[in-house]
C-alpha positions, 0 to 999 in steps of 0.5 A: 510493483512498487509499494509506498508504506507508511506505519500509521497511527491512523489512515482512511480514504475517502470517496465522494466525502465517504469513507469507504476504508479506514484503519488504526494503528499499522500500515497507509499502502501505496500500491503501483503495478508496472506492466511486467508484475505477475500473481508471483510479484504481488505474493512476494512483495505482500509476504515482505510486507507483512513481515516488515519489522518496523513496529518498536518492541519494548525496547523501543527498537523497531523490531515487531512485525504487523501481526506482532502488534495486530495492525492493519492494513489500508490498501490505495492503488496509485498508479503515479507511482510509475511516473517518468519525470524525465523529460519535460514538467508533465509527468508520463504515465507509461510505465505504469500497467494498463487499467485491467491488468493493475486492478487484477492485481490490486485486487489479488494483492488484497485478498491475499493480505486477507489470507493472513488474517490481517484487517485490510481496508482498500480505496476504490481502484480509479476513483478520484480518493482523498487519503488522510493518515497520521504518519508514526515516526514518521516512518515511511518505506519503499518496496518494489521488485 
């Protein structure tokens, strides 16, 4: 599972030019499942997550955590995360899980983000989405396992 997190002031994701999640200031995901990611993957990487010390405290050091500054959460599947560029121009997308089993977890990974009490928004799983966000900092950090 990989994850592309960008700390926001602002994020939504659109669907047929409707906005079906949108959020303030907190965390733009990037959610990609490889074919080998389990429930046990998906638990660790939301627990990293959401203890992520990205946010500035007082002093202006990155030093607070998503629920330190009661930010939220927007959720986009992507599964291009898992393209192979190796050989040729044309990206491979092999490595990526199949459709059933990226969904599963995409889903999980969700309801578990809501388990801790944090507003989670998400995009639509294989829909064709437009994501808009205004980066902060810019900060932006990868997390796979």
């Amino acid at each position: 599972m990989k994850l592309v997190i960008q700390r926001v002031k602002h994020a939504s994701v659109k669907v047929d030019s409707k906005i079906v999640g949108k959020i303030g200031q907190g965390f733009l995901v990037l959610l990609g499942v490889g074919p080998e990611d389990t429930k046990e993957t998906a638990d660790f990487l939301m627990q990293k997550l959401i203890k992520l010390r990205v946010f500035e405290d007082e002093n202006g050091k990155m030093n607070l955590s998503l629920k330190d500054v009661k930010g939220e959460l927007l959720i986009v599947s992507q599964f291009t995360l898992y393209a192979d560029c190796s050989s040729g121009n044309r990206p491979s997308f092999t490595n990526a899980a199949k459709p059933d089993k990226a969904n599963e977890l995409y889903e999980y990974f969700i309801e578990k983000c809501k388990e801790e009490n944090i507003v989670v928004e998400h995009g639509i799983f294989g829909a064709d989405m437009k994501v808009e966000l205004l980066n902060d900092g810019p900060v932006t950090i990868l997390l796979e396992k």
